[in-house]
C-alpha positions as CSV (number, residue, x, y, z in Angstrom):
1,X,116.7,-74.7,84.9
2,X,116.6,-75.3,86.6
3,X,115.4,-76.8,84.5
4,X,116.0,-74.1,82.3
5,X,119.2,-71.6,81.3
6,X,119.7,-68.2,79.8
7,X,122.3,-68.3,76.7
8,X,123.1,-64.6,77.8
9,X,124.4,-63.5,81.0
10,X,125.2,-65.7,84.2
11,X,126.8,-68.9,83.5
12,X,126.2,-72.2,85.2
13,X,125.1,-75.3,83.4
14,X,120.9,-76.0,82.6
15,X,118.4,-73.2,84.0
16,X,120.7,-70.1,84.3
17,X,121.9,-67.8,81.9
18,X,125.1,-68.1,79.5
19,X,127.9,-65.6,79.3
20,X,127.5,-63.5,75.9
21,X,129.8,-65.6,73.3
22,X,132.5,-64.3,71.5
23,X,131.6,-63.8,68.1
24,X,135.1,-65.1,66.9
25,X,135.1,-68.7,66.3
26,X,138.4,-68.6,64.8
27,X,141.1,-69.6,67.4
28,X,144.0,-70.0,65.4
29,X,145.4,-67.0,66.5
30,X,145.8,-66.0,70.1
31,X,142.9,-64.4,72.1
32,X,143.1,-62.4,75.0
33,X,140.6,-62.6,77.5
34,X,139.7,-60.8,80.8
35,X,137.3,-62.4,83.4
36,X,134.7,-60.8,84.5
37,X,133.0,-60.8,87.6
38,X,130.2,-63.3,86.8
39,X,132.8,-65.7,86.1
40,X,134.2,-65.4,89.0
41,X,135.1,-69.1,90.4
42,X,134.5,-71.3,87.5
43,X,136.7,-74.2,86.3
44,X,139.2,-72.8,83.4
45,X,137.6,-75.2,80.7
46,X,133.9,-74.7,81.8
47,X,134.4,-70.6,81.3
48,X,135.7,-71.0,77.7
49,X,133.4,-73.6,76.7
50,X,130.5,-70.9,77.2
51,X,132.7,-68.0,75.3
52,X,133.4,-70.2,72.5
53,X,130.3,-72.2,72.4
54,X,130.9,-73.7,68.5
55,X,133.9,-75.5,70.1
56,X,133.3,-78.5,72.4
57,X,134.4,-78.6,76.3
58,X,136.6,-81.9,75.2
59,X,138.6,-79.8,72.4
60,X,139.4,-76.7,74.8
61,X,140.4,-79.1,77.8
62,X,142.9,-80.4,75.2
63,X,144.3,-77.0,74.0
64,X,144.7,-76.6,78.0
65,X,147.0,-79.8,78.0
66,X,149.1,-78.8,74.9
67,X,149.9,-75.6,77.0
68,X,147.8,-73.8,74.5
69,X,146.0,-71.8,76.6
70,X,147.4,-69.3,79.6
71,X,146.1,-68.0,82.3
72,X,148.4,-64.4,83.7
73,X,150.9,-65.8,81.3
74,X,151.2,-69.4,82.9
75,X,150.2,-72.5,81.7
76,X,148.1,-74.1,84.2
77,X,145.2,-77.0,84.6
78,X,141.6,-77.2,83.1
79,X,140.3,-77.6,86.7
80,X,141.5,-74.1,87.8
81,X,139.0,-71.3,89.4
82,X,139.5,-68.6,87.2
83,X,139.1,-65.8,89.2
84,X,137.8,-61.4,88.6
85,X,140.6,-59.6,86.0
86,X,142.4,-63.0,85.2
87,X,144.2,-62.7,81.9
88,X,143.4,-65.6,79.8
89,X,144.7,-66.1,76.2
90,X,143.9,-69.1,74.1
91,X,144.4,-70.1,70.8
92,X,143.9,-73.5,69.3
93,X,142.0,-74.6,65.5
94,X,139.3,-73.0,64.5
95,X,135.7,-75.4,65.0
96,X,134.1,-76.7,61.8
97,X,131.7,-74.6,60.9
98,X,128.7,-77.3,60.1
99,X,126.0,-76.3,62.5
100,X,122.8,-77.8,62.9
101,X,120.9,-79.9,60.2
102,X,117.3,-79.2,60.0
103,X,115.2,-81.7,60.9
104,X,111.1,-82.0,60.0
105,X,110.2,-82.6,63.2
106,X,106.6,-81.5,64.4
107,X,106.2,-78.8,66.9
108,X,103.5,-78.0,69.3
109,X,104.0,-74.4,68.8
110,X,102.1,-72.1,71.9
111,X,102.4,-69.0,70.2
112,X,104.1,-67.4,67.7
113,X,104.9,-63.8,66.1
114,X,107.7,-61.6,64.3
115,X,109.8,-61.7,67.6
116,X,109.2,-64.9,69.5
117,X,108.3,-68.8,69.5
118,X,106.8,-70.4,72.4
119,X,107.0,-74.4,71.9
120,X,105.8,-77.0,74.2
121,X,108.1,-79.4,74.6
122,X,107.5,-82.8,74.9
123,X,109.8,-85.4,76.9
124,X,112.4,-87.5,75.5
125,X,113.8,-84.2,73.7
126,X,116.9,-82.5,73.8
127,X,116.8,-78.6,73.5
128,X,120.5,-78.5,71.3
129,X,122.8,-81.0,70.9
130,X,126.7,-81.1,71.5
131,X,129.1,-79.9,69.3
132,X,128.7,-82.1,65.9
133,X,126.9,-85.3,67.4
134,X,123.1,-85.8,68.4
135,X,119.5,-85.5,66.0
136,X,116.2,-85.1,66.9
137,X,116.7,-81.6,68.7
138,X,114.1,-78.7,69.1
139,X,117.1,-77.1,67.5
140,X,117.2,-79.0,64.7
141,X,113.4,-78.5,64.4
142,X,113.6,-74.8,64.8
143,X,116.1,-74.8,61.8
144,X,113.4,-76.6,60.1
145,X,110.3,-74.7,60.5
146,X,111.6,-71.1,60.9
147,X,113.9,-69.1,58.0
148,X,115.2,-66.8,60.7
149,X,116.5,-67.6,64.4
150,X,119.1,-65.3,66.9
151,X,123.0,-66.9,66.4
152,X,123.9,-64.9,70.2
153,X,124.3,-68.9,71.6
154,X,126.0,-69.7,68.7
155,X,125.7,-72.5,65.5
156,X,124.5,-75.0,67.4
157,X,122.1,-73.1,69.7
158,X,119.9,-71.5,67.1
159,X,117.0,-69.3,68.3
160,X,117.5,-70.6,72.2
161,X,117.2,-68.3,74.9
162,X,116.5,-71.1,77.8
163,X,117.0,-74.6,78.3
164,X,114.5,-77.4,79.5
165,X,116.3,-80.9,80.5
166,X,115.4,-83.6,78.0
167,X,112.5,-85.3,80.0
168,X,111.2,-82.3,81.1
169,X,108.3,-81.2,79.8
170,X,106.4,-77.6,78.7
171,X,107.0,-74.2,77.7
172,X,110.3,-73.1,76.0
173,X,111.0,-69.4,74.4
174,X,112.7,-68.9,71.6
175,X,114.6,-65.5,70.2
176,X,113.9,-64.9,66.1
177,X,116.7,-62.4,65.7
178,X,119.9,-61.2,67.7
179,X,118.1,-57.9,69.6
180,X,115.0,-60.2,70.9
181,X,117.4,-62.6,72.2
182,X,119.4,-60.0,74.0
183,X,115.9,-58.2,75.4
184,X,114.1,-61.6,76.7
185,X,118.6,-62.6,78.1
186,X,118.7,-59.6,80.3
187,X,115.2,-60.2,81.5
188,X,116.4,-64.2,83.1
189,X,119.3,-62.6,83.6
190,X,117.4,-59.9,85.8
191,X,115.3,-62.4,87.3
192,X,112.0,-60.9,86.2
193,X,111.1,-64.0,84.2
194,X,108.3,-65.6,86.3
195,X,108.2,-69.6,85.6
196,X,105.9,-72.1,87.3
197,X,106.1,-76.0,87.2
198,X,104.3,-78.0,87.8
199,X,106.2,-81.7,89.7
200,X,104.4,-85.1,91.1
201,X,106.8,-85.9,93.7
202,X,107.2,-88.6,96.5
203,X,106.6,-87.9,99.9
204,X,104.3,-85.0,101.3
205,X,105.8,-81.7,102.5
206,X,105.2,-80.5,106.1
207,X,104.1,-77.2,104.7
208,X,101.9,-76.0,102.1
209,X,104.4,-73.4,100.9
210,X,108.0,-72.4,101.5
211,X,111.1,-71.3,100.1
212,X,114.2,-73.5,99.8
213,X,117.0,-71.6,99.7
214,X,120.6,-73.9,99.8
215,X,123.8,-73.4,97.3
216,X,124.4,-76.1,94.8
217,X,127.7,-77.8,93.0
218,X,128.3,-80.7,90.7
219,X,128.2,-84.1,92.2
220,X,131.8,-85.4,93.0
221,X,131.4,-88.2,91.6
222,X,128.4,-88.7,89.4
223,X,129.7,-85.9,86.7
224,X,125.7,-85.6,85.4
225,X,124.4,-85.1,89.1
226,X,124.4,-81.6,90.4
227,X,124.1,-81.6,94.7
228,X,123.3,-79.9,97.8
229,X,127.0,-78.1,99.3
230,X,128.2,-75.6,101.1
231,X,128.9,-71.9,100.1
232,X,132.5,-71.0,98.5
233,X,134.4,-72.9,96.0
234,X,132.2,-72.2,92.8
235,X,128.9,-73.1,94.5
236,X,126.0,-71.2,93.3
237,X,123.2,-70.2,95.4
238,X,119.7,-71.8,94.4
239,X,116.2,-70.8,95.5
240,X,112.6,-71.8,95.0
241,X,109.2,-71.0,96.1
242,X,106.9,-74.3,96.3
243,X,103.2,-74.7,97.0
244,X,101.9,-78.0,97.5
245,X,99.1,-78.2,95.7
246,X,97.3,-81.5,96.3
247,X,98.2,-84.3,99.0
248,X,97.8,-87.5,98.6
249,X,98.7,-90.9,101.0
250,X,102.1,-90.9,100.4
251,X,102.3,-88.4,97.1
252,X,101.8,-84.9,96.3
253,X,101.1,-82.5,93.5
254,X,103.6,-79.3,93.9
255,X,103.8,-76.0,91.7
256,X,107.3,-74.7,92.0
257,X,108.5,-71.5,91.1
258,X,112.4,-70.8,91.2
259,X,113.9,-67.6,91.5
260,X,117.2,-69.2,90.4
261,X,118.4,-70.9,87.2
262,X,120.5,-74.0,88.3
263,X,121.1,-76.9,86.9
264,X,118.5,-79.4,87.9
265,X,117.6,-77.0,90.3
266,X,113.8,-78.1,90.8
267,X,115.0,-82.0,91.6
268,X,117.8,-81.2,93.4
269,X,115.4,-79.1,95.8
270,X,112.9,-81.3,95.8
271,X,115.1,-84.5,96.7
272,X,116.5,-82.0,99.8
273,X,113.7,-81.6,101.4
274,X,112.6,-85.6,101.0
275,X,110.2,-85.3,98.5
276,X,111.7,-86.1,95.2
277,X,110.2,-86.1,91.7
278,X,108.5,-89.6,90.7
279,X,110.4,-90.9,87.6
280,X,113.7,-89.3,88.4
281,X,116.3,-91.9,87.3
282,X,119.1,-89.5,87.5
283,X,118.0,-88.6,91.6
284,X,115.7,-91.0,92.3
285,X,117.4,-94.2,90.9
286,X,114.0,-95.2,89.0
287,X,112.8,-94.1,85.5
288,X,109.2,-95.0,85.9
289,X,106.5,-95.1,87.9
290,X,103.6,-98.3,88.2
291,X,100.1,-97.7,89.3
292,X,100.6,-100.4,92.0
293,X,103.1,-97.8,93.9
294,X,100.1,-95.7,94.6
295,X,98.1,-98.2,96.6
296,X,101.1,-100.4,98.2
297,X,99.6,-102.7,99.3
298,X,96.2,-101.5,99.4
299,X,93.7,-103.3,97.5
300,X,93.9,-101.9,94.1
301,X,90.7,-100.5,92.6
302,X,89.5,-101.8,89.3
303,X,90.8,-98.7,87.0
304,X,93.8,-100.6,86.4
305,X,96.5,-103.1,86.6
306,X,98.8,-102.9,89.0
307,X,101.9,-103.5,86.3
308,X,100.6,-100.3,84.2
309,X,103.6,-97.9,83.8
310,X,102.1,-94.5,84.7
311,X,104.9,-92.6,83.9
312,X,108.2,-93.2,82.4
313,X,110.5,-90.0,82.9
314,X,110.9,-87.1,85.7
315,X,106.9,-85.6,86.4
316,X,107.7,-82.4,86.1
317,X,106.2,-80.0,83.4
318,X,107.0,-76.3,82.8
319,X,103.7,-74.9,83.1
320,X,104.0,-70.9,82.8
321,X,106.0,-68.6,81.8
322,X,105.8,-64.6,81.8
323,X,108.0,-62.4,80.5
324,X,107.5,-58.6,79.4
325,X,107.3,-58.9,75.2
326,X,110.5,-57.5,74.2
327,X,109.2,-55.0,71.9
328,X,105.8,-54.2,72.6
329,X,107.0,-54.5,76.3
330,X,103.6,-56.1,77.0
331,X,103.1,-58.6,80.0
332,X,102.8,-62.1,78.6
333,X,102.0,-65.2,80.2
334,X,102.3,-68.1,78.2
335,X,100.9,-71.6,79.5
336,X,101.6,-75.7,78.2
337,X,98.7,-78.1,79.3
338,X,99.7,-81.0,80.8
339,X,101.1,-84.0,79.2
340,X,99.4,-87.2,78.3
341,X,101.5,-89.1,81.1
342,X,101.5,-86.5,83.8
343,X,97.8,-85.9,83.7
344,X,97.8,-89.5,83.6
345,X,99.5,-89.6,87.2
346,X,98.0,-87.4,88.5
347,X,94.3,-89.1,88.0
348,X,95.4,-92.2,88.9
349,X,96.2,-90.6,92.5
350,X,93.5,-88.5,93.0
351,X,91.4,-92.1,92.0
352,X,93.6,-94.2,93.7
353,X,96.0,-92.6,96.8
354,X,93.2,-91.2,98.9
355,X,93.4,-86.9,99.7
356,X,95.3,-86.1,102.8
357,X,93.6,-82.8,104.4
């Protein structure tokens, strides 16, 4: 959302909340379907992809082709805006119905009852796989460890109200049954979620504290990259709160707060405003980061070779999250400490990169 996203309410693609799915996974006969406001603007393909999230993005784009799907009773392109009260019927074969196989994976688990899981995730993780391919999922490890998880976000979402990107690190909620999942939804989907993280980033901000408030868009080019744009065409508005916490020579520590859920909304914000997340192959163009970038050129004090890989995916960490319990309707803050390589980072600069006041 965004690092993370909701798998009820808004759509968008990796912080912010999913449209409610259909509970019909059988397409073989024809569906009608009304959009609704939230929709409002997104690609055809992208829209049913969230309704009918046990059938992939690849197979509806195809039933689109083979003039299997309709939009006010014409056939039409996957790339079209749907838009508020389009009629939209589909029908196409019904998804196998395999799901997700368990996995024993361990989990760092930050708290648990009847109602909720809060896991700490650790990098190199994916939160749920695509339809039928991928292991090694908190998914799959949820399946594992826990007889009952919400089905709202369908077969191969088990139990997941948010997302985290895979090399992001730190706290994660998950829903154990349907009415939990709907409670903690409404609550992203509200924006009365608070979430802090925690990013090592490149560059030092002018300010200690400001928000960055821009809309967002997929990249035109690079189809994994989201980007700054312009309003209108299916940009979504994006906005975070930052304080820098520490300042280094040439680095800083920043705790980030976003009000928003977008998709990779935290390094997308951060490379706007020139200080992007160390690590960030996707935005920065380099997957790890050396001890001998601190110094550059410095002499290099004696904790260290220069050649030691600090880090070796985005440093940025979900830190906190509060919610309101949704049953006891209790304030809860849950918190992930820091990971062995961030922490690692981040001692290496306060050793090495010198404070800037």
């Amino acid at each position: 959302m965004s690092e993370e996203e909701s798998s009820a309410g808004r759509g968008g693609n990796c912080e912010e909340a999913f449209l409610s799915p259909l509970e019909s996974t059988d397409l073989s006969s024809p569906i009608d379907i009304t959009v609704e406001s939230r929709a409002h603007g997104w690609r055809l393909d992208h829209y049913l992809s969230r309704l009918f999230p046990n059938h992939s993005r690849s197979e509806l784009q195809r039933a689109i082709s083979a003039e299997m799907v309709r939009v006010n009773g014409l056939t039409t392109r996957a790339s079209r805006r749907v838009r508020v009260n389009d009629r939209v019927r589909v029908q196409l074969a019904p998804a196998e119905q395999s799901g997700i196989q368990p996995e024993d994976i361990p989990l760092d688990i930050v708290y648990e009852d009847s109602s909720i899981v809060v896991v700490n995730k650790p990098p190199d993780m994916v939160v749920h796989p695509g339809r039928g391919s991928g292991g090694g999922t908190l998914a799959a490890a949820l399946q594992h460890r826990f007889d009952q998880l919400s089905d709202v976000g369908g077969q191969y979402r088990p139990g997941i109200v948010h997302r985290l990107d895979r090399d992001t690190t730190g706290v994660i909620l998950v829903a154990r049954d349907n009415q939990v999942h709907q409670r903690v939804a409404s609550q992203f989907e509200q924006r009365t979620v608070r979430k802090e993280y925690w990013a090592l980033v490149r560059g030092v901000p002018e300010l200690e504290s400001d928000f960055v408030r821009t809309f967002v868009c997929p990249h035109p080019r690079v189809r994994e990259r989201m980007m700054v744009c312009g309003e209108g065409n299916g940009a979504r508005e994006a906005v975070t709160f930052y304080r820098t916490a520490e300042r280094f020579q040439g680095f800083a520590l920043m705790h980030l707060f976003p009000r928003t859920g977008r998709t990779h909304q935290l390094r997308v914000h951060m490379q706007h405003i020139a200080t992007p997340i160390l690590a960030d192959r996707l935005y920065l163009g380099r997957g790890e980061f050396r001890r001998g970038e601190i110094t550059r050129g410095r002499k290099l004090p004696t904790s260290g070779d220069a050649d030691d890989v600090l880090i070796s995916r985005q440093a940025l960490h979900a830190r906190r999250l509060t919610i309101q319990h949704p049953v006891s309707g209790q304030e809860m803050t849950f918190e992930a400490p820091l990971p062995e390589d961030f922490q690692r980072t981040l001692q290496a600069m306060r050793a090495e990169a010198g404070t800037v006041a």
